[in-house]
N, C-alpha and C positions, 0 to 999 in steps of 0.2 A: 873839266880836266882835273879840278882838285879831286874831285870825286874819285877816279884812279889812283890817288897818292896815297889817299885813305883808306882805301880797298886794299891795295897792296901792304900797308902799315896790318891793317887788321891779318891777314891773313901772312906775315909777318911771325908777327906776336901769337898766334895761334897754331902754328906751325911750330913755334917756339915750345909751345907748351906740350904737344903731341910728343914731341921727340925727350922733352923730359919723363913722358911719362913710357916712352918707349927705352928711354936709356935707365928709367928705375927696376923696367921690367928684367930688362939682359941684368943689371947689374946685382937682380935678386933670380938670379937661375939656378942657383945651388941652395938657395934661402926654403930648410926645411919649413911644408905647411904655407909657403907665402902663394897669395894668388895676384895674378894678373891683372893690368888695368888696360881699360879702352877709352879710346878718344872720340868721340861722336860731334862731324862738324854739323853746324847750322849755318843758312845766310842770315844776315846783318837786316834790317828794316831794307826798304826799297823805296825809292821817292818814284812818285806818280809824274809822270808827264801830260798823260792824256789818259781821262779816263776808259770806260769802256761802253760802247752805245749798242743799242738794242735794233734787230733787225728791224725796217720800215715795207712797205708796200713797194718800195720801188728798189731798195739796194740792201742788202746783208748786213748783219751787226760787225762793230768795230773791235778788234781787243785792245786791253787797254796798254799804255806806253810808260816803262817802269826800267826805272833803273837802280839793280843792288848799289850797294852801299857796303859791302863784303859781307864778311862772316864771321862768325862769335862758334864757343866752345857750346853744343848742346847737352852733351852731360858727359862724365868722367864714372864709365864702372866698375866692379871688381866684377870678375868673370869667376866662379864659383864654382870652375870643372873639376874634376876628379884629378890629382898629382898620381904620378907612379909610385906605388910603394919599395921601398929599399930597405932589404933585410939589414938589421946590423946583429942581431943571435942575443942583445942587451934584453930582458923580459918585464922592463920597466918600461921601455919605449912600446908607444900604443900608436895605431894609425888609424883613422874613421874607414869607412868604407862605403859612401854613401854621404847621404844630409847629417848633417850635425856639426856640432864646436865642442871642443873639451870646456869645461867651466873651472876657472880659477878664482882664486878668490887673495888677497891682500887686505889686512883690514876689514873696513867696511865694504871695498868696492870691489866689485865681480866684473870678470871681464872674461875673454870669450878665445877661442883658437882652433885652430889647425894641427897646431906643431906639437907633436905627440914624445918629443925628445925628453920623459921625466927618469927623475933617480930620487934617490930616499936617502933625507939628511941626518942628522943624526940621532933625532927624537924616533924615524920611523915615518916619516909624513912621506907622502908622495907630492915632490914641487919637481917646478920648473928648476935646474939646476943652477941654470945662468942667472935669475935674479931670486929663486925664493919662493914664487908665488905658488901657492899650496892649490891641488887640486881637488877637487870637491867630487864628495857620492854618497854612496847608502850605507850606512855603519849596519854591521852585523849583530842582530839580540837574539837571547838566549831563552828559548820556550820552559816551559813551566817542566813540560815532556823530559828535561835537557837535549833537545835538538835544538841548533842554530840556524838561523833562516834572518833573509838581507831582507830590512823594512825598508820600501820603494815607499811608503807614504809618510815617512818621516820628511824632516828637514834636512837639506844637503848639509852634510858634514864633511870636515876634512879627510880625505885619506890616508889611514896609519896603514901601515903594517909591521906590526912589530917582532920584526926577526929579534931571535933567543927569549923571547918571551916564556912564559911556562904554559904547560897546557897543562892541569892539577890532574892526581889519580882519579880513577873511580871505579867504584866497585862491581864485580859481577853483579849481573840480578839474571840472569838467562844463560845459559846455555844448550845448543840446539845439534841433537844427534840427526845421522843419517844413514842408510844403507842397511847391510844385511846380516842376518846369524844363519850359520851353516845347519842348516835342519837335519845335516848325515850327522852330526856330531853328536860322539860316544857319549854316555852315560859316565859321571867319574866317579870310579869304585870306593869303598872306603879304605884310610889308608892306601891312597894312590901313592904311585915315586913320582919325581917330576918329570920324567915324561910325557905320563900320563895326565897330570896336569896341566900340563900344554896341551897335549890334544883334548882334553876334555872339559876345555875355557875360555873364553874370550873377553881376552882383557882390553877397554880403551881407555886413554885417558886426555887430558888437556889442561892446560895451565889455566888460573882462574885469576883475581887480582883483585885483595881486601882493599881497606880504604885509606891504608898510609902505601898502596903500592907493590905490595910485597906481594910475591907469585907463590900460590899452594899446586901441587897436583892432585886435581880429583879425577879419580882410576873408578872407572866400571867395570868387575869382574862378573859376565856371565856365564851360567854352567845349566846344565839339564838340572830340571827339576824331578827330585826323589821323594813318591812320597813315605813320610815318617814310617804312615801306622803299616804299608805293604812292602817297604825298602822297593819299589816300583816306579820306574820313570812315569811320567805321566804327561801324555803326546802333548806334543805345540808348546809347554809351560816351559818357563825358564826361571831362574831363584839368580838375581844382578842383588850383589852387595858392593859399596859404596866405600870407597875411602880416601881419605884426603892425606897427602904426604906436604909439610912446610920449606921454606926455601934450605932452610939445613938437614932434609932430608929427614925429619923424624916425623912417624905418623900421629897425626891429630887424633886426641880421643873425645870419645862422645862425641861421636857425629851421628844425626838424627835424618833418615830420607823418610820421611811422612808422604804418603798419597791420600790418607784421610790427616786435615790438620786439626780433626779433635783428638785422635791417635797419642795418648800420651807415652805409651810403651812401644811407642815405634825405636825400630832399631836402624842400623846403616844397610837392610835388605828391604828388599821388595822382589812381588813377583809378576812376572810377565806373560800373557797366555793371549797365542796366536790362534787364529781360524784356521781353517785344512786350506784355505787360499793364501795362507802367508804371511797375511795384514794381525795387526795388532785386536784383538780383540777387549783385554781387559787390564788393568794393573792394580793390584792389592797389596796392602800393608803385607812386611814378611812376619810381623810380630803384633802382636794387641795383648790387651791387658789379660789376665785369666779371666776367663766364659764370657770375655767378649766375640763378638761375630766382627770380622775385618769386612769395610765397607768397601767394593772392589770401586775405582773409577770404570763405565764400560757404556755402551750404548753408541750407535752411531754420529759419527762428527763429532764423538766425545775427543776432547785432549787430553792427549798420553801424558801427563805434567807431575815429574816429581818433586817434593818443598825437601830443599837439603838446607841444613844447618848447621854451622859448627862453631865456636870461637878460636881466635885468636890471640893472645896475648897482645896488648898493647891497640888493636884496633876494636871498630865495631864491630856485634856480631855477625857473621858472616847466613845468610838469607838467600839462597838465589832455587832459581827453577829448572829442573833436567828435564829440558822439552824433548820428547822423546817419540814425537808425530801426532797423532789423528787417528782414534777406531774404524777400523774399516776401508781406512786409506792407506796409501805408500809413499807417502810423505815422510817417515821417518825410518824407524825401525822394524825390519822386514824378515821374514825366515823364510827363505829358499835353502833349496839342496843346493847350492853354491857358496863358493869362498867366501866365510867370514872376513867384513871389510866394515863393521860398524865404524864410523868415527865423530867424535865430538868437531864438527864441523866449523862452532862458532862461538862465543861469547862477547859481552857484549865489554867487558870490563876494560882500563888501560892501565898501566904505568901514569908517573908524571914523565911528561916529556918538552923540550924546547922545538921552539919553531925552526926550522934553521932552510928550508922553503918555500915561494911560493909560485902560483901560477897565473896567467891572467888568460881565461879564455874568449869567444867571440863573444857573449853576453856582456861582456864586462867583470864580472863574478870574480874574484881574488880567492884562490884558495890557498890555506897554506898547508904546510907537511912539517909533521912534527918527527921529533927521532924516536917517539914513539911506537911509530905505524901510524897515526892517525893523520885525519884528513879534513878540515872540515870550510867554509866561507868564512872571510874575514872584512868582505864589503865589496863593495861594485861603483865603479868609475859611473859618472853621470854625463851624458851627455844632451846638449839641446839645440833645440829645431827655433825657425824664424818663417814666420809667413812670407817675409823678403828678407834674405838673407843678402841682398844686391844694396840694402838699408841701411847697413849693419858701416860702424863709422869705425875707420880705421884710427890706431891712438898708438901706434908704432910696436915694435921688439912681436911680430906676427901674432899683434891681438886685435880684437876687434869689440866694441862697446855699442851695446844698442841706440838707436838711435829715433826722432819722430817716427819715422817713416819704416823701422825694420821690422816694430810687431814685438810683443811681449818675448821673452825666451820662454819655451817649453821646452820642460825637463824631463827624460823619458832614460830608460835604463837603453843600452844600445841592443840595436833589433826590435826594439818595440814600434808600434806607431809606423812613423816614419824616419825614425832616427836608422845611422847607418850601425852596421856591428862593427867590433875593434877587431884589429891585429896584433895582436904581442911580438916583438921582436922586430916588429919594422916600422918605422915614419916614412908619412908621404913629403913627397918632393914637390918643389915647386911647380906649379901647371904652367911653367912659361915654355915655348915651342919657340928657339932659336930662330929656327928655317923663318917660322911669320915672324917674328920679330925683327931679324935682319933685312925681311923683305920689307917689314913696313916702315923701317928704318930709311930704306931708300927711297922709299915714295915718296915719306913725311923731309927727304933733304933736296929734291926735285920740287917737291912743292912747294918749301923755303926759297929754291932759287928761281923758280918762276915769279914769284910774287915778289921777288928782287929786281927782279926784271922790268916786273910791272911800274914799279917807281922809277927806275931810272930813263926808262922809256918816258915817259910822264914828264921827265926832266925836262930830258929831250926835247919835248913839245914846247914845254915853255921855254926852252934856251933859244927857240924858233921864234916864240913869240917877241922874245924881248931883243931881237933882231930886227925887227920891221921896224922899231925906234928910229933905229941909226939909220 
């Protein structure tokens, strides 16, 4: 009979514990990133009454005669399912999508999370708001090339992002033409008026950028080529002179466009000579030394590439390339019977500029936006994996610390491997489902009062017994 009181006390006390962890669970329903726990019962040891006998020749085996002793708690888990993501439009706040834990770090100690709620204090760090804890990823370095690209085999570092930062000038070195010169276009007479000027030129041009920043315009003005000794146009050629205007509008002198760079008597001309199908066929110096022979650039898959040069007061000399296609291809600059539309399409140069943007896409990748026009990585949120993440030990404020049994953390950029990819602008919600929670709420208070029951019945018995005294 005592055996009942015990039975009843055990599952008592363990019913106790259920509903704690079922009133932690409702009580963390709005707890961005928290996960849910489970109760798993077991029975208690069982005392043997009679064992168990083995069938004989004459009658069947016995089963054996066992009485519980109740029930104990067999393990307590975190349930690791996916939470709803909930927009808030904030583009600091990241959500997982899939396996993975954001990595933070305080000091020496790293610890682990769901809860994708970050903002940026006032150095530029990306932390946790609420206490600090800085989030960890791949710092952004700078190729020899100057292209920037995120080292994934470095060491996790803190995440900056440092808005108003600068982004320094730098200088053209390319420039890259494309489309067409009008092949109906008139020959321009000598002592043309400007009319005729117009029609018989095409001029483009594009803004360039020395090395303290400052914007020159270099204008390509082409026209039909004349030749000297016959005053005779001369099919498919064109004669493109070169000139550069500074930001107060006066034109730069001595400027040099060499297509041979042994060419010491190169001028700001050069000429250009098409095939009858349109494409670029050659480009030669417009000037060379006296009884030099001008070395033309020509030959298939040759590059159309003119070296222009000029200086500027106060910067370095200015060096860059008028990419101007491909022999043989239509890659650049083209002579059809159609509307002159050449245009210098690109360079590669900028301004200084400040950051005063950034983005975070599904990879993790931080880009920012400068008020220059530019655009480039500034690092990637790290996130990592657990062979059992079900291991993994809870240590409050929706973190989580590895543990014996969770398995090293691997650290993988998101979307690799098996990590999940982020979302910018939205954190996940807690995975707790009310409906089961309240239902098991009710199971877990029915089964407190059953086993209440159990003892005072038990009472019972004995208040029976200590009757037959009297």
């Amino acid at each position: 009979m005592m055996r009942s009181l015990f039975s009843g006390v055990s599952g008592l006390n363990n019913h106790q514990l259920r509903m704690d962890v079922v009133g932690n669970n409702i009580a963390n329903v709005n707890t961005t990133g928290f996960k849910r726990g489970r109760v798993n019962f077991e029975d208690l040891l069982s005392q043997s009454l009679a064992g168990a006998s083995r069938p004989t020749d004459v009658k069947g085996g016995v089963n054996p005669k066992q009485v519980g002793l109740g029930m104990m708690i067999g393990s307590i888990d975190t349930i690791h399912t996916q939470g709803a993501l909930q927009t808030t439009g904030v583009n600091t706040d990241l959500a997982i999508m899939g396996e993975g834990f954001f990595v933070e770090r305080f000091g020496e100690k790293t610890i682990y999370s769901r809860n994708g709620a970050f903002g940026l204090d006032r150095d530029g760090f990306l932390v946790n708001p609420a206490n600090g804890f800085r989030v960890q990823g791949f710092r952004a370095v700078q190729n020899p090339d100057g292209s920037v690209a995120i080292d994934t085999q470095a060491d996790l570092k803190d995440v900056i992002i440092p808005v108003g930062a600068k982004d320094p000038a730098k200088m053209t070195k390319i420039v890259n033409y494309h489309s067409n010169l009008n092949a109906l276009t008139p020959v321009l007479p000598p002592n043309a008026n400007e009319a005729q000027q117009i029609e018989g030129s095409w001029r483009t041009s594009i803004n360039v950028v020395d090395s303290r920043g400052q914007t020159q315009e270099v204008a390509i003005t082409f026209r039909k080529f004349v030749d000297p000794n016959t005053n005779q146009a001369v099919d498919n050629r064109w004669r493109a002179s070169v000139t550069v205007v500074d930001a107060d509008k006066r034109t730069v002198g001595a400027v040099q466009a060499k297509v041979n760079a042994q060419n010491d008597a190169a001028t700001n001309e050069f000429i250009v000579q098409f095939n009858r199908a349109g494409a670029m066929e050659s480009i030669v110096d417009g000037t060379v030394a006296p009884g030099a022979q001008a070395t033309p650039l020509q030959g298939a898959n040759q590059k159309m590439d003119v070296n222009l040069s000029y200086t500027i007061a106060g910067s370095e000399p200015m060096a860059l390339t008028l990419a101007l296609g491909t022999a043989g291809l239509y890659d650049g600059i083209t002579q059809f019977a159609s509307q002159s539309s050449t245009k210098a399409y690109f360079q590669d140069g900028r301004k200084m500029g400040y950051l005063e943007g950034f983005q975070i896409d599904d990879s993790g990748v931080i880009t920012g936006s400068y008020t220059n026009g530019t655009s480039r990585p500034l690092g990637r949120v790290a996130v990592s994996t657990f062979t059992n993440p079900g291991g993994l030990t809870k240590v409050g404020e929706s973190y989580f610390s590895e543990s014996n049994n969770s398995g090293r953390a691997m650290i993988h950029g998101p979307g690799e491997v098996n990590a999940g990819s982020v979302r910018a602008g939205t954190v996940e919600m807690s995975n707790v489902d009310m409906a089961n929670e309240l239902t098991d709420m009710i199971i877990t208070q029915r089964g407190f009062q059953v086993n209440s029951r159990t003892i005072t019945t038990a009472d019972t018995l004995l208040e029976e017994l200590l009757r037959l005294k009297r």
